[in-house]
Backbone bond lengths (Angstrom), bond angles and torsions (degrees), N, CA, C in turn:
res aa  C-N    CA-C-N  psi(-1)  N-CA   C-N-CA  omega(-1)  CA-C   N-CA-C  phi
1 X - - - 1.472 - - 1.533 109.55 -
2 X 1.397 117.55 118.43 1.369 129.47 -176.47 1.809 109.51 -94.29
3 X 1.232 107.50 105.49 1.404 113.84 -176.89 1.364 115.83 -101.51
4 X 1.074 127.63 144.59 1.915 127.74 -173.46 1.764 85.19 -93.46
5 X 1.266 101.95 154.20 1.733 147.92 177.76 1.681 74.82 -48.38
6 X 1.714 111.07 117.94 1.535 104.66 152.39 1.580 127.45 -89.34
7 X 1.522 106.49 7.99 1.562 90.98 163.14 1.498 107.38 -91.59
8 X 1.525 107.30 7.09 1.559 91.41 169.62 1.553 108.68 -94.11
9 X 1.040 95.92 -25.49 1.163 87.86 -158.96 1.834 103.15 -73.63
10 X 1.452 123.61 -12.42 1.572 137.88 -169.12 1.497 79.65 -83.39
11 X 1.364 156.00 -33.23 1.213 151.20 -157.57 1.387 111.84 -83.49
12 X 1.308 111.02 -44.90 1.143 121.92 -163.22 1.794 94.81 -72.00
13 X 1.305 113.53 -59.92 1.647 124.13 -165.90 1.588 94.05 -50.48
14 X 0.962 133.53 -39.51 1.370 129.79 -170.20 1.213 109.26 -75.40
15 X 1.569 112.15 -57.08 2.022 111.76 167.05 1.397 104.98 -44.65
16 X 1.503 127.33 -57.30 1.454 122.27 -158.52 1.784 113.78 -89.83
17 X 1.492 110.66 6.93 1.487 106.03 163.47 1.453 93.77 -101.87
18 X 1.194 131.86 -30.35 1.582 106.83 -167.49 1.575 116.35 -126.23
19 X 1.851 102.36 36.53 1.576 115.66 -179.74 1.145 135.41 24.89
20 X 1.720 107.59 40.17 1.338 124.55 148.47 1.342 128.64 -158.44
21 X 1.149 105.98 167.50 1.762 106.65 -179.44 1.373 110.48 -84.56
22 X 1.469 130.72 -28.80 1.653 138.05 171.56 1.186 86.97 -44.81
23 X 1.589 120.21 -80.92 1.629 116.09 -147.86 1.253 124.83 -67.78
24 X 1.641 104.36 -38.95 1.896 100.19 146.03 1.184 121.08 -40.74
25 X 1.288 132.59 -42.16 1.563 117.47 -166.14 1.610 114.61 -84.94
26 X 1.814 97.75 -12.88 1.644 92.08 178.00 1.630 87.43 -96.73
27 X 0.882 171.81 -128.32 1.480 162.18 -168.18 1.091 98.34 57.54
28 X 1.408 114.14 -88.04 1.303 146.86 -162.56 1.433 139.81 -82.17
29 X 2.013 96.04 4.61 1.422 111.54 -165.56 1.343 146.75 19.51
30 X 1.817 96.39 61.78 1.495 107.76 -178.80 1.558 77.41 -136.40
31 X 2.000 99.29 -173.75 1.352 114.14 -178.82 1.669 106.87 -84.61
32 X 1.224 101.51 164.03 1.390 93.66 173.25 1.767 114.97 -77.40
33 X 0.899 108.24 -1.54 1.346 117.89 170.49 1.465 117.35 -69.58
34 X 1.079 97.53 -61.15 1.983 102.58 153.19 1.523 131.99 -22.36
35 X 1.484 95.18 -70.82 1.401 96.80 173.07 1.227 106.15 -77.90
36 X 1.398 144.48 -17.71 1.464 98.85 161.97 0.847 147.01 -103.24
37 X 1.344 101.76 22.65 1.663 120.82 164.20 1.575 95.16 -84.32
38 X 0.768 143.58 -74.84 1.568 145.51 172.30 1.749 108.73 -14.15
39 X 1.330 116.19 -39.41 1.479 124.19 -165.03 2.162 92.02 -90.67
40 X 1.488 106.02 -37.50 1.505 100.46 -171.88 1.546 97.72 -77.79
41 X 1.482 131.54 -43.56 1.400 133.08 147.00 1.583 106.91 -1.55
42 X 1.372 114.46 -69.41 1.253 127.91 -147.50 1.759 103.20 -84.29
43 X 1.431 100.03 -53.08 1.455 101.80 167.44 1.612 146.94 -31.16
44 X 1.868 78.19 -46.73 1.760 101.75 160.26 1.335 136.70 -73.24
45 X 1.709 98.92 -19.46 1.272 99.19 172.76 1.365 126.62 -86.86
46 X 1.476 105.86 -10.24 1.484 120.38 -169.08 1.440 99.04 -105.09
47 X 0.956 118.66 -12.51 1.872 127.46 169.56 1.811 99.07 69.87
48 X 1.239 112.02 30.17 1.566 99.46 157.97 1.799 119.71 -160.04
49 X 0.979 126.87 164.63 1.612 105.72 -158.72 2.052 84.36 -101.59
50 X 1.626 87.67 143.33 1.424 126.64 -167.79 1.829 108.93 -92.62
51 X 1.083 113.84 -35.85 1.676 122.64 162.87 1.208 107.31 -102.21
52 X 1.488 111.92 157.65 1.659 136.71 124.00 1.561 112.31 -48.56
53 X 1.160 141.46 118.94 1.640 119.45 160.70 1.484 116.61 -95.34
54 X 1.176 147.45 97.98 1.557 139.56 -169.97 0.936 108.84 -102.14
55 X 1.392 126.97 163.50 1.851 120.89 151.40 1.549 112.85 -53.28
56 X 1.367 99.18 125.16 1.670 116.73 168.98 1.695 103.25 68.76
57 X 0.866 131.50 -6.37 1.577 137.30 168.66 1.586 118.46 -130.00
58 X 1.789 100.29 162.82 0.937 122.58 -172.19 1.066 116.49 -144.94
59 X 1.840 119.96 106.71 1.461 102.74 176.32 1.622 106.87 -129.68
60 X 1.858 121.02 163.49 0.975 121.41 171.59 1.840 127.05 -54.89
61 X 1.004 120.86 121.75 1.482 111.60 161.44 1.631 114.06 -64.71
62 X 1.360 127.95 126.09 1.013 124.34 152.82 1.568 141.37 5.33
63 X 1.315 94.82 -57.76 2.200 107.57 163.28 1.127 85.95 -62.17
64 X 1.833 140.87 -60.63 1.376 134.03 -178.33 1.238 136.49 -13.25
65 X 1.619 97.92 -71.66 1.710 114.17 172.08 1.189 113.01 -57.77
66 X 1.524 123.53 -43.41 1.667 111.96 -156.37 1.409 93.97 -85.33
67 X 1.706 128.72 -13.47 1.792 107.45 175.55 1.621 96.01 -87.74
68 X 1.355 125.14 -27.38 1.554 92.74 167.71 1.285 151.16 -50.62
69 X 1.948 90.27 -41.87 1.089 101.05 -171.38 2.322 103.89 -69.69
70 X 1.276 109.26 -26.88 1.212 116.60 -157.00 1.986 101.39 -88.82
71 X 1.758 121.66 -9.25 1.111 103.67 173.78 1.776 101.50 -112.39
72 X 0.994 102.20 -10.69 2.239 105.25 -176.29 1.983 81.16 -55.59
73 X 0.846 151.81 -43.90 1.402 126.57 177.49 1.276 131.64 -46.98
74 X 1.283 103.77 -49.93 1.317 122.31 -174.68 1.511 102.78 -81.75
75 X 0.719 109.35 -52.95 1.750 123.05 -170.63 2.084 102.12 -51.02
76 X 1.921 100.27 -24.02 1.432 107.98 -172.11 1.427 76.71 -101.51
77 X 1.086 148.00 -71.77 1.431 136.63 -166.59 1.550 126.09 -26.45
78 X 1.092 92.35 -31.00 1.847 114.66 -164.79 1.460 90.46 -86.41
79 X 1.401 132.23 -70.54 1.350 155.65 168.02 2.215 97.47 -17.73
80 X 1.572 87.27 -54.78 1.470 88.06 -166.99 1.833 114.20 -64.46
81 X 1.419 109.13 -30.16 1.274 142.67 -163.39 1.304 98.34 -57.10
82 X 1.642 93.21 -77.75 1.740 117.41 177.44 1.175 104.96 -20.91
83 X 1.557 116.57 -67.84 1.511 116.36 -136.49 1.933 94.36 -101.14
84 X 0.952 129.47 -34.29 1.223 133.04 162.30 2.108 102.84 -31.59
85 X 1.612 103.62 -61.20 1.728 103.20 169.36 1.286 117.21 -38.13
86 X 1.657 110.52 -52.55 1.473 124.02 -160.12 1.871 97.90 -72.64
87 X 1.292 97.65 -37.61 1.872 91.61 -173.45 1.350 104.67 -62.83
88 X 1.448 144.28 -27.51 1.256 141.19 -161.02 1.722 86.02 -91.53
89 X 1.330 115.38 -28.00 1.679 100.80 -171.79 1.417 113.34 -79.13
90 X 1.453 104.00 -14.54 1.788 108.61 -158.87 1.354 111.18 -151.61
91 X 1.684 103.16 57.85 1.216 91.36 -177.93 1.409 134.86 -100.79
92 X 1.377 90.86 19.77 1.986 97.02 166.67 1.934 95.39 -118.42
93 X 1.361 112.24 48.25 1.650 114.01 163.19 1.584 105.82 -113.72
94 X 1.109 130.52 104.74 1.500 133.61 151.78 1.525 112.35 -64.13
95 X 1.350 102.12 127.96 1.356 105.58 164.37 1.717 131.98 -105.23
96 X 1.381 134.67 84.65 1.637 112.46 -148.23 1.398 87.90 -111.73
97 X 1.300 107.25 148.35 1.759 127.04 155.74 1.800 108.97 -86.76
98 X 1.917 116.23 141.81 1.237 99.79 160.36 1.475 93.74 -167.86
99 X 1.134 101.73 168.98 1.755 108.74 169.16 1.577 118.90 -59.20
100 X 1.430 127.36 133.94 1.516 117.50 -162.54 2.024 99.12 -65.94
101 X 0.994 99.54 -45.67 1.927 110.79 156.06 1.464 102.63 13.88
102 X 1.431 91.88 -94.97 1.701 142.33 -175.10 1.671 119.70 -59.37
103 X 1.538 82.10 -18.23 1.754 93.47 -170.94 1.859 88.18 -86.22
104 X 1.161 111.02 -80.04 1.639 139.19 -178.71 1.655 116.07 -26.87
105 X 1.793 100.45 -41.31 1.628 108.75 -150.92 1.340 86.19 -117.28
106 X 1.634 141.28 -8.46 1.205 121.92 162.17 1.395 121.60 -137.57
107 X 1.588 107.23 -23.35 1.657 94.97 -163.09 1.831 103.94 -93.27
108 X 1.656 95.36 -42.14 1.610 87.26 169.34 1.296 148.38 -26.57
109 X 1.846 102.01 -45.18 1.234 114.99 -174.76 1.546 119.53 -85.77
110 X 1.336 99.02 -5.02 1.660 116.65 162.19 1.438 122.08 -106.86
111 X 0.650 123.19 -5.47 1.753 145.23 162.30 1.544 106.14 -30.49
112 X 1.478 108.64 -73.29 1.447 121.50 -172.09 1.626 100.64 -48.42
113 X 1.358 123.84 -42.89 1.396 118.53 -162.22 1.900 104.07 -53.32
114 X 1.425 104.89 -48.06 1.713 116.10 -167.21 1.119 104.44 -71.17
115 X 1.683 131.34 -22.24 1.411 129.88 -172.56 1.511 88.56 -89.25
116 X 1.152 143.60 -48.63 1.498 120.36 -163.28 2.029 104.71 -70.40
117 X 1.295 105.95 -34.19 1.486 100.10 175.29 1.531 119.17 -83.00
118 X 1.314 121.14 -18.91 1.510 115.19 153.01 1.722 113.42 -123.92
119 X 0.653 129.46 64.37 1.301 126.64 -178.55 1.760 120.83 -56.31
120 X 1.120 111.01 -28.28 1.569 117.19 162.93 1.656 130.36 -66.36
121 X 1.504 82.34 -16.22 1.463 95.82 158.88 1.711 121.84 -93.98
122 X 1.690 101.91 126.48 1.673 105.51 170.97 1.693 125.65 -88.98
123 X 0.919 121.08 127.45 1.275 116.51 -170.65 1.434 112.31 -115.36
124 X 1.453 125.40 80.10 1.447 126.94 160.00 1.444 136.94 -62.25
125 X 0.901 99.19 125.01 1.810 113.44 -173.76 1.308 122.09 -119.47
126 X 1.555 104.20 118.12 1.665 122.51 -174.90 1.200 100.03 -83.96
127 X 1.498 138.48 123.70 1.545 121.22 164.61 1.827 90.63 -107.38
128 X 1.522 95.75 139.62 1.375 109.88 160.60 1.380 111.45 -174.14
129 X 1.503 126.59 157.33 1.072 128.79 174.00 1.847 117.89 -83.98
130 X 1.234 101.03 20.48 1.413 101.38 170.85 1.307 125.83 -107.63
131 X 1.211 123.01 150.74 1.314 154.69 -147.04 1.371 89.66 -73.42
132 X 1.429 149.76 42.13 1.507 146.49 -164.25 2.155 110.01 -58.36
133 X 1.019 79.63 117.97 1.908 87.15 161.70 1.026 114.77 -89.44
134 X 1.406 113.47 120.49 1.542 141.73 -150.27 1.403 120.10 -63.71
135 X 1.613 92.04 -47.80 1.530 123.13 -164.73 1.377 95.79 -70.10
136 X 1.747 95.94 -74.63 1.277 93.05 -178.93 1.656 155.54 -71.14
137 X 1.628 94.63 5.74 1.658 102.05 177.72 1.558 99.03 -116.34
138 X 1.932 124.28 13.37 1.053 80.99 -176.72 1.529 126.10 122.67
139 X 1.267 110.24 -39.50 1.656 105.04 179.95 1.417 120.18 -94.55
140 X 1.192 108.76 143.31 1.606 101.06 156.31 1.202 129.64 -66.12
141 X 1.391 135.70 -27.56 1.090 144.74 -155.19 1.588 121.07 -175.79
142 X 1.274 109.46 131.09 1.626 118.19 -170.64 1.742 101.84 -131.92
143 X 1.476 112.93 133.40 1.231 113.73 172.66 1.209 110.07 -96.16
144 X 1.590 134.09 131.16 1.310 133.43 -170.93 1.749 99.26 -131.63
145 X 1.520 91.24 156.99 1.294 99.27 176.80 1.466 122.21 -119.40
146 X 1.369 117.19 137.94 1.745 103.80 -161.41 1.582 96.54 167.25
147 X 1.379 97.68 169.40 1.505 121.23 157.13 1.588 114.18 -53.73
148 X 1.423 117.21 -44.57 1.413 91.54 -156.01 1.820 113.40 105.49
149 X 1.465 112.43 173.52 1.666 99.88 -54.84 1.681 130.76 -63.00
150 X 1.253 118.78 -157.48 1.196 107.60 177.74 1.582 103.83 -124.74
151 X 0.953 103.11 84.60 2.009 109.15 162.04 1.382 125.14 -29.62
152 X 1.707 107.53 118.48 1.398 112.83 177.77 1.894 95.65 102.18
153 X 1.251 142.17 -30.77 1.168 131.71 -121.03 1.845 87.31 -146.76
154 X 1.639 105.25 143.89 1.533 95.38 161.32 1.964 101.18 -80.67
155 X 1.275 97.50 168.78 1.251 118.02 155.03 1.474 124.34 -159.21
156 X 1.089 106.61 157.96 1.518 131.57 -165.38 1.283 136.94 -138.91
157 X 1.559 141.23 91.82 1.279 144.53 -139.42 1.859 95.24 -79.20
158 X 1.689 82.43 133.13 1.986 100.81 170.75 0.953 89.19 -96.74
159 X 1.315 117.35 -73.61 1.882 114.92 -154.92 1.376 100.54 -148.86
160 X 1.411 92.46 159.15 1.960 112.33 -169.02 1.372 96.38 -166.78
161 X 1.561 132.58 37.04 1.502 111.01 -175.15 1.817 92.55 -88.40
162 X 1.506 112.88 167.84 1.171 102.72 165.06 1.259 159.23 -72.39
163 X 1.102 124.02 -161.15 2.222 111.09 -168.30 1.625 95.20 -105.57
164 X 1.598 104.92 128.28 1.455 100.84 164.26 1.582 90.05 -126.07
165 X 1.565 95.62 174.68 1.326 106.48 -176.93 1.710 93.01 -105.15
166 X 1.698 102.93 135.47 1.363 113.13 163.11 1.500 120.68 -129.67
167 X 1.152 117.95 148.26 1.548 127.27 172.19 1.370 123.03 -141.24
168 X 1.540 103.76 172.48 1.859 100.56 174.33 1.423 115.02 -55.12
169 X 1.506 129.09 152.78 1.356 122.85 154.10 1.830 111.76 -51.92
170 X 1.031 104.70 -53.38 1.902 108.07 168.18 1.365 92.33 -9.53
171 X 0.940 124.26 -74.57 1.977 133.57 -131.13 1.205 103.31 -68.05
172 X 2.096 122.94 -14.46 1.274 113.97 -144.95 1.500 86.18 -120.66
173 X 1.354 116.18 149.52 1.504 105.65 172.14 1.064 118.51 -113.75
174 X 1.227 145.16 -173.60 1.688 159.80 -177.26 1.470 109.60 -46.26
175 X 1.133 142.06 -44.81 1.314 145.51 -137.52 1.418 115.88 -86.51
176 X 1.500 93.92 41.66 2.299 93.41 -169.92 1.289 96.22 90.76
177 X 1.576 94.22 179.31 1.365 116.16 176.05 1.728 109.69 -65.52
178 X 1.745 93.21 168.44 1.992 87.08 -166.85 1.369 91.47 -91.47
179 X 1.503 110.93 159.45 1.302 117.04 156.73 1.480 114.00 -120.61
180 X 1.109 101.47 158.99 1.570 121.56 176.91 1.321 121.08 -47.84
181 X 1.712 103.46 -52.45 1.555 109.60 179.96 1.611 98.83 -78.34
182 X 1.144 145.85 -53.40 1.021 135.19 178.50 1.449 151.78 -81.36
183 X 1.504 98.66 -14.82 1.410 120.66 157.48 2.119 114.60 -85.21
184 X 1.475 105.04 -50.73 1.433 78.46 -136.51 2.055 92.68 -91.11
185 X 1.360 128.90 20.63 1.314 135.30 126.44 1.214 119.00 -19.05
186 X 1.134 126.34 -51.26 1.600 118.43 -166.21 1.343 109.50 -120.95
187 X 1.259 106.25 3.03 1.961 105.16 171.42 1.686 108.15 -96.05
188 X 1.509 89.86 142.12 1.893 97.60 -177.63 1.534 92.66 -59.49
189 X 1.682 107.42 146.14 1.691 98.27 142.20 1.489 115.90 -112.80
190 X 1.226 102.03 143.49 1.281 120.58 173.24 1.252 112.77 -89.52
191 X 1.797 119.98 148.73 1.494 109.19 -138.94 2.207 68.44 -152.14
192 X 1.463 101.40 147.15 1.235 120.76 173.95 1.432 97.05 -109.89
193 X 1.537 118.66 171.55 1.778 121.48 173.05 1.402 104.30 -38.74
194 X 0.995 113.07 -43.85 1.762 110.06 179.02 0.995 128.29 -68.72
195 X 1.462 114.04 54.05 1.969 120.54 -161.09 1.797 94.46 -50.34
196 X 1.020 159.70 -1.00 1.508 131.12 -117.38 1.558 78.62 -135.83
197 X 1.682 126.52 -27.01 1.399 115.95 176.38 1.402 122.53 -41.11
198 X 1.604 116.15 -46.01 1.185 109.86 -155.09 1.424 100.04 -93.11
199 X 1.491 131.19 20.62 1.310 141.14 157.48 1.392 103.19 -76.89
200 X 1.152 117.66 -61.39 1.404 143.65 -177.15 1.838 101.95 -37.87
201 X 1.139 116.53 -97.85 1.231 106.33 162.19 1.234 135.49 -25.62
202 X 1.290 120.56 -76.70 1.655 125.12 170.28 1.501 99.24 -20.75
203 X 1.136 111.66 -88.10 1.371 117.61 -173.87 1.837 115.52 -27.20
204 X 1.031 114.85 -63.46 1.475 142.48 169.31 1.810 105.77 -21.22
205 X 1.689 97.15 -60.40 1.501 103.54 -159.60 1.925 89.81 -104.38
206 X 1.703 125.15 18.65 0.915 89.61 159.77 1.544 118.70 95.67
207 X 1.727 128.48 0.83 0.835 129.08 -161.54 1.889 121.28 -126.16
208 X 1.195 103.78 41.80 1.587 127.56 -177.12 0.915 100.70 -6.80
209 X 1.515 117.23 -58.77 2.002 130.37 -122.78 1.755 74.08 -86.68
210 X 1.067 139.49 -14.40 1.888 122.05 178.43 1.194 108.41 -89.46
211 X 1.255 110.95 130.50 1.732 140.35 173.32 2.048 94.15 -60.33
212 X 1.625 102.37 86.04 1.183 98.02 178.01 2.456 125.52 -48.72
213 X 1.296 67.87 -25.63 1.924 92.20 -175.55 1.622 121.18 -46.81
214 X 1.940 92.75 -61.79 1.180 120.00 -139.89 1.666 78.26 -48.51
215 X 2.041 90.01 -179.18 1.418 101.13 148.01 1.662 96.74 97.58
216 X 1.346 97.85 143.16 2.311 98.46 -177.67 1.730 102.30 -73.22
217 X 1.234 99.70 169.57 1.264 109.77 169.43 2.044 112.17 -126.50
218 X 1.430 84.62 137.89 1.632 81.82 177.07 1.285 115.39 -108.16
219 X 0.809 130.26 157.27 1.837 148.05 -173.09 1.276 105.37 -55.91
220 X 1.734 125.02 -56.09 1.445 128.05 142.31 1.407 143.91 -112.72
221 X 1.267 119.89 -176.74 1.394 116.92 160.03 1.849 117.73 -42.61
222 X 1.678 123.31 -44.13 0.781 100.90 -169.87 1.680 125.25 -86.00
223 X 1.146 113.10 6.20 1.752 121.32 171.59 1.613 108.11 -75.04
224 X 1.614 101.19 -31.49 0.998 94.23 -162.44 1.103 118.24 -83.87
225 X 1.532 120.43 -23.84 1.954 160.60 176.23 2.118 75.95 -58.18
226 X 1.092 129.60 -66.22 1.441 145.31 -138.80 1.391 89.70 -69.00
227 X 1.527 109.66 -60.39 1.412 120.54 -171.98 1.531 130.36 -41.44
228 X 1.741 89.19 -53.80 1.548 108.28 163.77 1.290 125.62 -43.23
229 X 1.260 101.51 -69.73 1.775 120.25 -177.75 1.629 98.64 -45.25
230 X 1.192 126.22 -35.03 1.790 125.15 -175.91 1.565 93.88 -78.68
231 X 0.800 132.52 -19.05 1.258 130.58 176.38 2.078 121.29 89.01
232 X 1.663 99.50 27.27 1.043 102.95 -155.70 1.850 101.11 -101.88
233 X 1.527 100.74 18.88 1.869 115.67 -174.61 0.868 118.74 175.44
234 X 1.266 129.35 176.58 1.534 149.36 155.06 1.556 114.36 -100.61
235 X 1.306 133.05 111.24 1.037 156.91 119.56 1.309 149.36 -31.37
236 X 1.258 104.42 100.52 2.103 99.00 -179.87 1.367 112.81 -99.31
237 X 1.444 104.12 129.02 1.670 98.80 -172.52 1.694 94.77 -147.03
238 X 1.551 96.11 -170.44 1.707 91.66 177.68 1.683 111.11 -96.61
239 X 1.478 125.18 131.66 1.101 102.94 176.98 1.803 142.66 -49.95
240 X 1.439 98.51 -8.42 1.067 110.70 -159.40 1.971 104.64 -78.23
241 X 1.790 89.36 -25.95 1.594 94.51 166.94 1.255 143.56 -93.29
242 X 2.211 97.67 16.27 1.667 105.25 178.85 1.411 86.72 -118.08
243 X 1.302 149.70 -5.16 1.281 144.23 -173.45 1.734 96.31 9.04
244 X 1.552 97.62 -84.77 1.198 111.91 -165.94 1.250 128.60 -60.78
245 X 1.480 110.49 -62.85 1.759 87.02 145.24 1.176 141.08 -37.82
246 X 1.417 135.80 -55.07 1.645 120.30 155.88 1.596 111.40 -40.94
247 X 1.142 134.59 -35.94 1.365 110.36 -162.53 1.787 98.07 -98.83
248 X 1.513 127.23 6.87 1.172 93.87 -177.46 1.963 95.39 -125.41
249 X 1.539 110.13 33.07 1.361 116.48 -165.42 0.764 125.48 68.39
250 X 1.536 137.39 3.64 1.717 120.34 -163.00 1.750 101.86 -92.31
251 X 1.415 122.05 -15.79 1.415 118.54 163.70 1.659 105.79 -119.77
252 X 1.466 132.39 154.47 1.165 122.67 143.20 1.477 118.62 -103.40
253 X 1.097 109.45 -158.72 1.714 122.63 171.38 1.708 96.40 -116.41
254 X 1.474 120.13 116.36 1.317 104.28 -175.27 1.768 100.08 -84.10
255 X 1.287 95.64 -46.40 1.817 106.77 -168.71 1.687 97.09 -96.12
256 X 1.823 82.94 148.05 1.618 104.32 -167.29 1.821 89.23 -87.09
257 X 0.979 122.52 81.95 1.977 102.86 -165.56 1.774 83.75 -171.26
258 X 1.797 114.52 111.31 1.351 120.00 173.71 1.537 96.65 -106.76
259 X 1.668 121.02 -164.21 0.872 109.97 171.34 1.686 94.36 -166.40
260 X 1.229 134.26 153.25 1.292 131.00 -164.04 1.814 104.15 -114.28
261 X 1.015 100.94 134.46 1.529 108.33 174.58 1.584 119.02 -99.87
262 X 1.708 131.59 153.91 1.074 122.28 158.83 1.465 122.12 -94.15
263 X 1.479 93.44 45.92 1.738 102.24 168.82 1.353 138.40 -147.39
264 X 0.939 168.26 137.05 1.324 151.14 -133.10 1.267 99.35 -170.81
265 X 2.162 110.10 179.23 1.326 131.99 159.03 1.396 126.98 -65.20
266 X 1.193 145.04 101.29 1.263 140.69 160.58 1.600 135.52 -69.26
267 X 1.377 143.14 152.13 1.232 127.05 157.76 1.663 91.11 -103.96
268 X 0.855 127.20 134.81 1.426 164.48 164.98 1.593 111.12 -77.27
269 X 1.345 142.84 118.59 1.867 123.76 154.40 1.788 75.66 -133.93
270 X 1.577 80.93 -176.03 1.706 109.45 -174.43 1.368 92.81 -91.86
271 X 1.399 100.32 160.74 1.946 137.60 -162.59 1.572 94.69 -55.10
272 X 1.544 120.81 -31.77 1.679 130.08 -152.70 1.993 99.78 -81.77
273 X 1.290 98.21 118.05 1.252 105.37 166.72 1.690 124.06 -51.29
274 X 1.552 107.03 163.18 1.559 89.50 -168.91 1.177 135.28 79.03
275 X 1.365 120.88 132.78 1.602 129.91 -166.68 1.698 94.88 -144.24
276 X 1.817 92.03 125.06 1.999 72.69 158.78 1.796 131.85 -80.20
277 X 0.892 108.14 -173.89 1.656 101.13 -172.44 1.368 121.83 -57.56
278 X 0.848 111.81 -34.70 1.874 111.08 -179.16 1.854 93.96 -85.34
279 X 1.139 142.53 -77.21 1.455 132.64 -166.06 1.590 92.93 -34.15
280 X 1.601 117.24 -63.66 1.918 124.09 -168.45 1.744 99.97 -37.22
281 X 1.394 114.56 -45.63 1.223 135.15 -165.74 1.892 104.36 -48.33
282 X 1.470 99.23 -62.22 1.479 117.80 -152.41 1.453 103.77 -64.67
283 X 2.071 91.87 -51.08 1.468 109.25 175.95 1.731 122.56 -19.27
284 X 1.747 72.25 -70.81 2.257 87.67 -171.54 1.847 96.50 -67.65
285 X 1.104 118.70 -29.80 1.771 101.21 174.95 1.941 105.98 -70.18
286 X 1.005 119.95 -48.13 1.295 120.50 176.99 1.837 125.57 -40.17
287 X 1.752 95.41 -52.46 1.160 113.46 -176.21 1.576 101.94 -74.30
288 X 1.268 135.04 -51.55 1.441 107.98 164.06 1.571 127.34 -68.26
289 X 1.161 121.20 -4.54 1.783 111.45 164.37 1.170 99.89 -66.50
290 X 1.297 126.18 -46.45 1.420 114.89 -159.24 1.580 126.47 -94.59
291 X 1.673 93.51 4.52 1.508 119.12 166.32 1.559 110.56 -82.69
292 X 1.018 90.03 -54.54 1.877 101.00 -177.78 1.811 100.94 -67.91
293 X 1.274 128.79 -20.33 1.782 108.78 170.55 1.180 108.34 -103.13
294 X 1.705 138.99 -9.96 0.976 132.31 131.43 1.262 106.15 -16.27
295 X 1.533 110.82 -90.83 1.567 103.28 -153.00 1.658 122.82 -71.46
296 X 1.952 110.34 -13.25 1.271 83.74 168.59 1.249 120.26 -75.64
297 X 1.497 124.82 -19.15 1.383 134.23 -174.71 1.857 114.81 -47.20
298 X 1.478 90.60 -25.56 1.182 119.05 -168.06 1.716 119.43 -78.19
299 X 1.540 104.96 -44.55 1.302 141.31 -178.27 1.351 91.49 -66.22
């Protein structure tokens, strides 16, 4: 039995589910040069070409589709195999994906609590803003942020309290409490990937005359959490991710004015029933942290 190179063949499924070699190569953290030598690898071995190549596109040839559609089984079979070995080897290792945000500004600082009550359990954490496939890289669990739902996948709400705006005391001056119309005119806003919040609000509480736009944007929540505290903006975030800053002054809430979103934190796992003991473990500790700041968020 003559089998083709399976890292070519892992190259190819990734170019030909998401019609390119860029996004394969960030997938899979090689160059795109890689995979497509890996995909012409593959071509030769199968004695017929597997893409179209065009300017600025990429599509399957016909022989293309029908070996996709005929190795993504196997290619998930193998996937299932692997890690099924690895769960019997490691079964107090959690594996979670999340935004470094989310990692930094909430789960870290609760972290220590689950390691002193399981400590035999390891808990590795991927932060990235990519869209990670579960199955296939590996994790138990990815926290995503969104509307909902997530197809194929359980999910399960952490947090959804609403967006207030917080900043340094610095920013605020003497003259009474701040107001909206008169304070927050001349304060930068600082804007996370989700520029569209501080539309969201504004709008909400009523406040046109602000240039919903202005203001930098950071990659995440936590530059922007960072930014504030330096005193270089105002910030809308969820309270549930300054805890500590609110409780130790380094941000306040200037304006009494929240605002509710239709989107939130999720835990995310794959469609497959069953958890081994350490992921089952983390789960039920996770799901009550994020029950219990729910409700103080709430309080």
């Amino acid at each position: 039995m003559k089998l083709p190179p399976l890292h070519a063949l892992v190259c190819f499924e990734h170019a030909a589910r998401r019609l390119s070699m860029k996004a394969a190569a960030e997938a899979l953290h090689v160059s795109p040069a890689a995979v497509s030598q890996q995909v012409a690898k593959l071509e030769e071995a199968v004695g017929t070409p597997l893409f179209e190549r065009q300017p600025r596109r990429l599509q399957l040839t016909e022989a293309g589709r029908r070996y996709l559609d005929a190795i993504q089984p196997a290619l998930r079979q193998i996937a299932q195999a692997t890690q099924a070995l690895q769960s019997d080897a490691s079964s107090d290792v959690v594996h979670l994906s999340c935004t470094t945000g989310f990692a930094i500004q909430w789960l870290l600082p609760r972290l220590p609590r689950f390691q002193a009550r399981a400590p035999q359990v390891e808990v590795r954490i991927n932060t990235t803003h990519r869209l990670v496939d579960l199955q296939a890289e590996g994790f138990d669990f990815a926290v995503r942020h969104g509307p909902g739902p997530h197809p194929g996948m359980k999910a399960e709400k952490l947090l959804d309290d609403p967006l207030v705006p917080v900043c340094s005391p610095r920013l605020l001056g003497s003259a009474g409490p701040a107001s909206i119309d008169r304070d927050l005119p001349r304060m930068t806003l600082l804007h996370d990937e989700h520029r569209g919040d501080w539309t969201l609000w504004l709008n909400a509480v009523g406040a046109s005359h602000v240039d919903a736009l202005r203001g930098p944007v950071f990659v995440d929540c936590n530059g922007v959490v960072q930014a504030a505290v330096a005193g270089l903006g105002i910030a809308l975030v969820r309270p549930t991710l300054v805890r500590q800053e609110l409780a130790d002054g380094r941000l306040v809430m200037p304006f009494d004015a929240s605002v509710g979103v239709p989107f939130g934190y999720h835990l995310v796992q794959g469609g497959r029933s069953g958890l081994r003991q350490g992921p089952a473990r983390f789960k039920r500790w996770l799901m009550a942290e994020a029950q219990a700041a729910r409700e103080a968020a709430a309080a």
